[in-house]
C-alpha positions as a LaTeX table, in Angstrom:
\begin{tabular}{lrrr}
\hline
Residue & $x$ (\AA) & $y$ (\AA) & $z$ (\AA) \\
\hline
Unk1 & 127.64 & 95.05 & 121.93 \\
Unk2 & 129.65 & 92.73 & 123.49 \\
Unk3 & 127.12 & 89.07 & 123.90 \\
Unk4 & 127.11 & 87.52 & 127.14 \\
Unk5 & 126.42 & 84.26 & 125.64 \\
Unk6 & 128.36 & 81.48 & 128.60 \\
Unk7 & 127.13 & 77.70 & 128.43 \\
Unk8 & 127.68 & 74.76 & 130.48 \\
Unk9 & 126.08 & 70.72 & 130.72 \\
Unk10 & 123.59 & 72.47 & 133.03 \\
Unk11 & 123.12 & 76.32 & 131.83 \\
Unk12 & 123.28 & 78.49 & 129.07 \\
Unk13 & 122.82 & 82.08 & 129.43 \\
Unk14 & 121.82 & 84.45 & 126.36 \\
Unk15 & 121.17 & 88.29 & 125.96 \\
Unk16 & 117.42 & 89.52 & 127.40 \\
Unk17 & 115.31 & 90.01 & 124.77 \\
Unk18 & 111.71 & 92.45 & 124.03 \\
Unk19 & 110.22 & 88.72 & 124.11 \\
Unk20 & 110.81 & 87.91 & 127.62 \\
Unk21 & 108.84 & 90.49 & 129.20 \\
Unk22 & 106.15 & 88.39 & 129.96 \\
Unk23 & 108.28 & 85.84 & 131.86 \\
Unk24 & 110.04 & 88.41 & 133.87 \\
Unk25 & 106.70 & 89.55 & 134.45 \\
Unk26 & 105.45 & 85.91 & 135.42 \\
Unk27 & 108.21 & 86.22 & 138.29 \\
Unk28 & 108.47 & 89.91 & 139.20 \\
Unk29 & 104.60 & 90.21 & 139.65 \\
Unk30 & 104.12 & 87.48 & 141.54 \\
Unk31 & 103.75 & 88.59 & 145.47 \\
Unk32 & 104.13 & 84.74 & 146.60 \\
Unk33 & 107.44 & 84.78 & 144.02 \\
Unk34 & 108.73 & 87.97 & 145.93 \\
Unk35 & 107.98 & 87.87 & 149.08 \\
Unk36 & 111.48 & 87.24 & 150.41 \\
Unk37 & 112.92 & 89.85 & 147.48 \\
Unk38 & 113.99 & 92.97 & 148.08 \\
Unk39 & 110.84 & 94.85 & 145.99 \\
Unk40 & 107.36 & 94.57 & 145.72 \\
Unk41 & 105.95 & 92.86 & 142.84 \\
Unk42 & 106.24 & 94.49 & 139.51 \\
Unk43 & 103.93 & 95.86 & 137.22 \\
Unk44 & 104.30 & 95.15 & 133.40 \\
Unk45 & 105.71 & 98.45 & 132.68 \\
Unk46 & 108.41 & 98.17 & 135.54 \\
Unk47 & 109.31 & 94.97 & 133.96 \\
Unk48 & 108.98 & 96.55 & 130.20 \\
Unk49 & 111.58 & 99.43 & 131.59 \\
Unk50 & 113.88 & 96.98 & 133.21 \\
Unk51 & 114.34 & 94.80 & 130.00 \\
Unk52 & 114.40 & 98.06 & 127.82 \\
Unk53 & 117.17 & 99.56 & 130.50 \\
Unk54 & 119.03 & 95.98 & 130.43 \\
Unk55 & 118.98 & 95.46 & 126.37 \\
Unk56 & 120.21 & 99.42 & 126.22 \\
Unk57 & 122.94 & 99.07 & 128.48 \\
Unk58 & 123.92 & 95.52 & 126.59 \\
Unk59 & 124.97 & 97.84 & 123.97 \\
Unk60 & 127.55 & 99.59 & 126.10 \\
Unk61 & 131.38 & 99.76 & 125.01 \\
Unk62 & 133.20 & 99.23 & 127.30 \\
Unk63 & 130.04 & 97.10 & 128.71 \\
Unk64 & 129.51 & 98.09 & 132.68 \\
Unk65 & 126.44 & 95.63 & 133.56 \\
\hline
\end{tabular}
């Protein structure tokens, strides 16, 4: 796996982890959150399969996403 691992004075970005499910989850669920978004809210699995899909993918080579 290649990390994604940029930082800045304002941002640092890191790999998704099993652990941030629930946050996504916070977000993704939400209707108020995604009511202008392009999808309904999410349910826990949808979010569980999009971080398993995303950590999966992380392990590309070359790395596509």
């Amino acid at each position: 796996m290649t990390p994604v691992l940029p930082t800045g004075p304002r941002l640092a970005l890191r790999e998704i982890e099993h652990e941030d499910t629930a946050v996504f989850l916070a977000i993704c669920g939400d209707p108020e959150a995604t009511r202008h978004l392009s999808f309904e809210p999410r349910t826990r699995d949808q979010v569980q399969a999009i971080v398993d899909r995303s950590m999966n993918l992380a392990k590309d080579s070359p790395r596509t996403e």
